[in-house]
Structures are given as structure tokens and as C-alpha cells.
N, C-alpha and C positions, 0 to 999 in steps of 0.2 A: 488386553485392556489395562491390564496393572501399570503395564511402561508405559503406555499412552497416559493414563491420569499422571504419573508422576512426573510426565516430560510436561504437560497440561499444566502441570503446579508453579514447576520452573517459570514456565514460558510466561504463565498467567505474573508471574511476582515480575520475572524480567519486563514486561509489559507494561505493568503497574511503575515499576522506577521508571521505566521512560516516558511514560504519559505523564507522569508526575514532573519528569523534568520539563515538556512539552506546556505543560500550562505555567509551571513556572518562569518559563521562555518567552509564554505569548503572555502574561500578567504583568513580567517586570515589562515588555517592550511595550506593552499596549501603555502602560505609566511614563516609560522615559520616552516613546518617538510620541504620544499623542496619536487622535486616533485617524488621521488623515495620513502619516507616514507610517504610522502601522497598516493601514489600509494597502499602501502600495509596497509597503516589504510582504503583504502575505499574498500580493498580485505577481509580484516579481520570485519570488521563492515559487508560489505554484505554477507558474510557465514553466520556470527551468527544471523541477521536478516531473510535469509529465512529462517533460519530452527525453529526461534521462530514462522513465519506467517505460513509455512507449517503445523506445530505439533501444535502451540500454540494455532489461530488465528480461527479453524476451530470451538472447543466447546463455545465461547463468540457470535461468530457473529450467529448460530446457537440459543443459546440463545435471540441474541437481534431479530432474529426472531420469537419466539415462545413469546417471552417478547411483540413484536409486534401486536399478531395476542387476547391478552387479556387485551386490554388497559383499565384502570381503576380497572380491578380485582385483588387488591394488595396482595391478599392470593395467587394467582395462581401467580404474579409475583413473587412472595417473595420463593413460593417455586421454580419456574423456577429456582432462579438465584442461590438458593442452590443446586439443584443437579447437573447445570454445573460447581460451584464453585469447588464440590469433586471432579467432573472427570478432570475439570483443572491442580486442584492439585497435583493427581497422575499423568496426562501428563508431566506437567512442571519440577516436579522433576526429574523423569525419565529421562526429553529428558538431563537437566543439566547435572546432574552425567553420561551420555554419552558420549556429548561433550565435557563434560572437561577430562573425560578420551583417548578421540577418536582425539585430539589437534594433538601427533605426526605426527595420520594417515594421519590427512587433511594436514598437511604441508609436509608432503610426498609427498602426489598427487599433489600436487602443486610446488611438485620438489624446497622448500626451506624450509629446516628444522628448518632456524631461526626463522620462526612464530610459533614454538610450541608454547613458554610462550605466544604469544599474542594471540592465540585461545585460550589456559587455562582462562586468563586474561578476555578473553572477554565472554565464559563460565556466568559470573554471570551478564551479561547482559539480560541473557534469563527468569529468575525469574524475575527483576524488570520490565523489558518489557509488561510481560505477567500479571502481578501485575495492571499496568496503562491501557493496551489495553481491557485487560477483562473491567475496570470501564468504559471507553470509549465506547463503544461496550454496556454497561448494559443504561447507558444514552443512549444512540442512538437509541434502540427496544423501550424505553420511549417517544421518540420525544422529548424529553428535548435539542435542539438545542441551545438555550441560554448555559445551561452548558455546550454541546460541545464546544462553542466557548471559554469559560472561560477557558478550561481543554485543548486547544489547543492551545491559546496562553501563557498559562501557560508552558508546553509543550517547548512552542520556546524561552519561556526566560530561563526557567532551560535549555536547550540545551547549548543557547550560555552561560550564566554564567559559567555550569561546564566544560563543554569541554572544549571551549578555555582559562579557569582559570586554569583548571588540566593542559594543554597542555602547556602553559606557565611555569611552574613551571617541569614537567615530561619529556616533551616532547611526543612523541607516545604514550609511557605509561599513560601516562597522559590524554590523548585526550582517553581511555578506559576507565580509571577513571570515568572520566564524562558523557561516556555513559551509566555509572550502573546508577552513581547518577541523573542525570536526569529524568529519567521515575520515578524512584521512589518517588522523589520529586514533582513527577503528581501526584501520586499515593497519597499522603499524601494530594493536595487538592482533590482530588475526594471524599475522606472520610470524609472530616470537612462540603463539600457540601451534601453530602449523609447524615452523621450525625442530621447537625444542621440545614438545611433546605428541604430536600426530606422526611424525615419520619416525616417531622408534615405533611403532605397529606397523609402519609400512615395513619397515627395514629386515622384520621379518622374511619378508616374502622374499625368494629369488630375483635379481634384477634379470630383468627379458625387456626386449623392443618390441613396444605392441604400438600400432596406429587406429588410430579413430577414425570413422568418415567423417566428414563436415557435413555430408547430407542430411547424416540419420540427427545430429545438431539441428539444423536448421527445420528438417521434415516436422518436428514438434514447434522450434520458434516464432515457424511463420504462421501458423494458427491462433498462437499467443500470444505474438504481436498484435494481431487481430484483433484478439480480447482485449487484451489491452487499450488499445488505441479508444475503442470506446468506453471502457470502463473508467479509464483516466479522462479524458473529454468529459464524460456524464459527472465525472465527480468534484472536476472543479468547474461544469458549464458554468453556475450560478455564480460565482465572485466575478468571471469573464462578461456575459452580458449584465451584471450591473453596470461597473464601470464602463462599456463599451455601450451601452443605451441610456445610464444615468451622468455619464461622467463625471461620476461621486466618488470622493476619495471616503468621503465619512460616509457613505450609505454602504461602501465595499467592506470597509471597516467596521461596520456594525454587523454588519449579515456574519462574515466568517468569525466574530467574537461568537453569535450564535451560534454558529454553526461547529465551532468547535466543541463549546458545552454538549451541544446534544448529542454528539459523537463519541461524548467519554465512554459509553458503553462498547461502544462500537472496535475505538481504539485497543481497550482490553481485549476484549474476544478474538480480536486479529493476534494473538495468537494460537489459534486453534488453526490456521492455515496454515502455521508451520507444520505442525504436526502432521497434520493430514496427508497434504501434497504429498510428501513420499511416502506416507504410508497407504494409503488409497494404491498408487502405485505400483508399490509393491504388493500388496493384495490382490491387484489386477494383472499382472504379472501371473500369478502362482493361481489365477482360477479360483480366487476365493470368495464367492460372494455372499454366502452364508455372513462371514465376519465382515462384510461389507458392511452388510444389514444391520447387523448387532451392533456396530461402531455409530450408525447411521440415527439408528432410534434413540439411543444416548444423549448424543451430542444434540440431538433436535429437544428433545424435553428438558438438557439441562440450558440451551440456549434461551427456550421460552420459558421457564421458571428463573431464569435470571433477569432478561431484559423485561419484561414485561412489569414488574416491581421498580426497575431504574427508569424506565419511560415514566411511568404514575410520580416518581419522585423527581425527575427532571420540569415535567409539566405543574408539579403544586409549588417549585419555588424557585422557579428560574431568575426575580429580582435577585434573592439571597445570593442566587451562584455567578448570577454574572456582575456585581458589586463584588463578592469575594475574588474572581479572579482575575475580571478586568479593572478595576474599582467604579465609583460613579461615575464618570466621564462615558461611560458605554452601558450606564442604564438604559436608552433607548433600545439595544439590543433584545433588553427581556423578553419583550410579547414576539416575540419571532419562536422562542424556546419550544414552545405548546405545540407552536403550529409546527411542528417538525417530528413530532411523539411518532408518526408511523414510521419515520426514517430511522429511529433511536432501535426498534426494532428487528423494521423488514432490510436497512442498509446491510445491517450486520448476519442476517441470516443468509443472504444471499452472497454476500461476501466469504462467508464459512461454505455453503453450500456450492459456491464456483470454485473453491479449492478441491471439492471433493470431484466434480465434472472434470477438472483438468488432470488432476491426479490420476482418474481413470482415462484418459485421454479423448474424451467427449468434449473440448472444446467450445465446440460450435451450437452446444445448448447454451451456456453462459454468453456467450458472444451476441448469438439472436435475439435471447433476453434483452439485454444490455443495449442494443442497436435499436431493439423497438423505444425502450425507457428514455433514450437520448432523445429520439426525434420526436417523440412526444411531449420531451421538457422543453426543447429548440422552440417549437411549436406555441406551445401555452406561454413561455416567457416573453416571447415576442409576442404575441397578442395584449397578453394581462399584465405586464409589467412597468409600462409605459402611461399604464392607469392607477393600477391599484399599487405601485412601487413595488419595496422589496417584501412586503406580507404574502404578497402573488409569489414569490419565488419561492419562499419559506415554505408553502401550500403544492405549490409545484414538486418541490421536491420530497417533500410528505407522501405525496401520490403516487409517484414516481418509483419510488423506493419498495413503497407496498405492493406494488403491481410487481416489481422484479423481485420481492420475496417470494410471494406466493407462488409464485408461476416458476420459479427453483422449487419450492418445495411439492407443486405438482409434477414437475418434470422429474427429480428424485426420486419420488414413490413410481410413477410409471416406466423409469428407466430400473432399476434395484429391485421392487417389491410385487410387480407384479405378472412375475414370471415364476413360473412353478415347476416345467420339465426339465431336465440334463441340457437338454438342446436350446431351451430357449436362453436357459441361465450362461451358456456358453456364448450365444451371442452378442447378452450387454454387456461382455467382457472383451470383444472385437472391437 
């Protein structure tokens, strides 16, 4: 527990500079595009990001688990992280030369064909993305928490440099610019750290030729593509059918100004998934679920003694916060705030708590969750939103959210907590 809070402290301040660069990114853009092209740079930036963490996101973090599960053995790491590297490879390019082919289609569906060029544009986002997240992800199965934090706050300041430098000088176009250049510009310290100080520890070790399967790669991937795919679908459903049922550039743009605010808790606490994932892991590995437990009860009382104080203060002044960070121009935003208080919450328990499912390699509990949550926002948004606008969505996903916290935190306890014999504690570790 002692490593975990101090990698916890890191990660939490690491997280804290890049949220902080993150609103200062959406406060200067939502001032310089106005809130109609801020509305479609935060349409166009979340397409091309789920479908990088859909495709991209599933063979690294796969990796950082199997990376996890042979710590110290730098032959076995070394080849782990080659054979996810090729399968990388051929994913990322593929999915590229797709998306930037498939630009007209998605602005079609979205019933505005001006975003072609900015899907094309936003197309070589998906290589540099996946370039930084794989190193991110290769540090993480390592435990190397220090580096995380270095390569995240690194991270928030290429963010705000290029973005709001491009955006200044482009406008929209610009603010795309700087989302290639950014990650990449991670991308380039993760190599000078990997370089010049991670391989004199490897260098240690005897060079030997070891090979990795691609199977035992993918045998994790394809599960967590899985989760993925709806957990990215659920979490940008709501910006997608406004614009796709409202064809509002400013009602997309008021909802995700909300929706940013009431995430700030949410954004912090994400990082307690770093931690987790390979430590769960590796726990699970080694038959540990004593300290499973003990990790488990922690992290749940100090999650709801934290959020639960940041929801009550998100909901008593949400004018103040969304004047502060968008200015008055995205006043309208406010009363959406309140109505999102269980999201502010249950988002982020469940987000910690499906790190801890995956870690242990259960999967297909967070993914269930996540699948019912979807089709029941699908469901409600299409009926209520077409009425009661985006208040119904703001409500939708309030609901939404708390159903998939609780039902993580009931699955947690009956998966972990209530198994008492040798035999049975051996099998929630199968």
C-alpha cells in the first residue's frame, strides 16, 4: 500500500497538470473558435479518438498486462513488447488509411458535409496517438509511475503549446494541427527516457533470443476491444446524437462545455487506473486476494469521501464554473451541471472499478455493465431528446452512469468479498 499511495500522489498531481492544461485548452478554444466551432472541433477530436482507443488502445494495454505479469524478466519483456509493437503496427495503419478514406461517410452521418476535410485532417491524429499511448501503456505494465507522471505532464504541456499556438494562428484547422503534434511530441520524450535511462537496467540482464506469441497478445486484446468499444461509444454517445438528432452545432457545444465541468472529478481519479491495472494483475497472478480486498476497500471509501463533496460543489455553482472556464458566451451550459451530479460520481467509480475487473482479467463483467448502460442511453435519447432537448440527455446520462456504478460496486463485493474457503478464493482468481 505504501508504493501504491505514493505512485497515487504522482499520478494524482500528473493528472491534476493535465486537466488543468485540458480546461485551459477548452476555455481558450471555446473564447477564440466561438461556441459553434468549438462545438465541432470537440465532434471531430471525439470521433477520431474513440476509434484510436477502440482499434488502437486494446494491443498496448494487453501488452502492459502480460508486461506486468513478468516483471524483471527483460528478455520476456522485451520480446512482449515486440510482438505487440507489429500487431500495433498493422492495426494503426489500417485503421488510418480507413478513416481518412471514410471522412465523407462520417460527415454524412452526421448530416454536415463540411467536416469532411476536418475528419481527413484529423485522420493523422490516429498514428501519433497510438505512437505515445503504446509508450504510455509499455511504462505502465513496468510500474514505472515516475515516468508516467513525467510523460503526462509532458503530455499537458505539448497539448496546450500546440493546440492553442496552432489555433491562434489556423483557427479550427489549427487547433487539429496540434492535436497530431502533441502526442507526438510525447512520443519523442518517451524515447530519449526509454533510450538513455530504461535500458541501462535492461542492459543488465544477458542478451538471449526470446519470442512472444501473438496469441497470448491478442487472447487479452479481444475481450478488451470489446470493452472498449462500448465504453468509448457510451461515453461520447451524447455529443453524437445531439448533433445527429439536433443538428446543432451550439446545443453540441453547450452540452460537452457541461460535460466537461462535471467530469473534473472524474478526469483526476483516472488516475488510479494506472495504478491498478497492473497491480490488480499482478496480484492476480500470485493468488493474492487477501490484498486484493485490502487495496479494494481503500480505494472505494477514499473514492466516495472525495467525489461525493466535488459533486455537492459542482451542483451549488455551476454558473460560477462554467463563466470561469468557458466565459459567458456558454452560460446556457449551467443548468445541465446539476443534472449530471450522479455521473460526477458513479462515471468515475466505475471507471476505477473496471480497471480493477480488467486487471484481474474479468473482462466481461465491465463490458456487460457498459453494454446494458449503452442501450439504455440509445433508447432514452431517442425517445426524450427530440422533446425535452439536451436537459433529457444531461438526465440520461446521470442515470446511466449510476446504474453502472453500482452494479461495478455490487459485482466487486460478490466477485472479491464473498468467498471465504481456499477453494472458492482460488477460483475468483481463474
Amino acid at each position: 500500500m505504501p508504493k501504491i499511495k505514493t505512485a497515487f500522489v504522482l499520478l494524482v498531481f500528473a493528472e491534476f497538470v493535465y486537466n488543468i492544461s485540458g480546461y485551459v485548452i477548452n476555455m481558450g478554444l471555446g473564447r477564440m473558435l466561438g461556441v459553434a466551432d468549438y462545438g465541432r472541433y470537440s465532434l471531430v477530436i471525439g470521433v477520431t479518438t474513440m476509434m484510436i482507443i477502440l482499434v488502437g488502445r486494446g494491443v498496448p494495454t494487453a501488452m502492459a498486462k502480460r508486461i506486468s505479469e513478468h516483471l524483471n524478466d527483460w528478455q520476456m519483456i522485451d520480446a512482449i513488447k515486440h510482438t505487440a509493437a507489429r500487431i500495433q503496427i498493422l492495426i494503426i495503419t489500417l485503421l488510418t488509411v480507413i478513416f481518412y478514406f471514410s471522412a465523407p461517410l462520417l460527415a454524412y452521418g452526421f448530416g454536415d458535409t463540411t467536416l469532411t476535410p476536418l475528419f481527413r485532417l484529423s485522420a493523422f491524429i490516429i498514428p501519433a496517438f497510438a505512437l505515445s499511448s503504446f509508450h504510455v501503456l509499455y511504462f505502465n505494465g513496468l510500474k514505472r509511475f515516475t515516468v508516467l507522471t513525467v510523460l503526462k505532464m509532458s503530455r499537458g504541456a505539448f497539448r496546450m503549446l500546440w493546440i492553442l499556438g496552432c489555433a491562434t494562428l489556423f483557427a479550427l484547422h489549427g487547433a487539429l494541427y496540434g492535436a497530431i503534434l502533441a502526442p507526438l511530441s510525447v512520443f519523442c520524450v518517451a524515447l530519449i527516457i526509454e533510450s538513455f535511462f530504461l535500458k541501462k537496467t535492461a542492459s543488465a540482464q544477458p542478451a538471449q533470443k526470446t519470442t512472444y506469441p501473438w496469441k497470448k497478445i491478442l487472447s487479452f486484446a479481444g475481450g478488451f476491444m470489446l470493452f472498449l468499444l462500448f465504453s468509448e461509444v457510451y461515453t461520447r454517445l451524447d455529443v453524437y446524437v445531439i448533433k445527429i438528432i439536433t443538428h446543432s452545432d451550439y446545443d453540441t457545444g453547450l452540452y460537452n462545455a457541461a460535460y466537461t465541468i462535471a467530469l473534473m472529478p472524474y478526469y483526476v481519479m483516472y488516475a488510479l487506473t494506472f495504478i491498478l491495472f497492473p497491480t490488480i494483475s499482478d496480484l492476480t497472478k500470485n493468488n493474492k486476494i487477501t490484498q486484493i480486498k485490502t487495496v479494494l476497500k481503500k480505494i472505494i471509501l477514499f473514492l466516495f469521501a472525495t467525489l461525493i463533496p466535488a459533486a455537492i460543489v459542482l451542483a451549488f455553482f455551476p454558473t460560477v464554473l462554467t463563466t470561469l472556464f468557458f466565459g459567458p458566451q456558454f452560460f446556457a451550459a449551467a443548468p445541465l451541471i446539476p443534472l449530471m451530479a450522479g455521473a460526477t460520481v458513479f462515471a468515475t467509480v466505475f471507471a476505477v472499478l473496471a480497471s480493477v475487473f480488467n486487471g484481474a482479467g474479468k473482462t466481461h463483467i465491465p463490458t456487460i455493465i457498459t453494454c446494458i448502460a449503452l442501450v439504455g442511453a440509445v433508447i432514452a435519447n431517442a425517445t426524450f431528446l427530440p422533446v425535452y432537448g439536451i436537459r433529457a440527455t444531461a438526465i440520461i446520462f446521470s442515470s446511466t452512469a449510476t446504474f453502472m456504478g453500482l452494479a461495478a460496486l455490487a459485482m466487486a463485493y460478490k466477485t472479491f468479498f464473498t468467498h471465504t474457503n481456499k477453494s472458492d478464493k482460488e477460483k475468483v482468481l481463474k
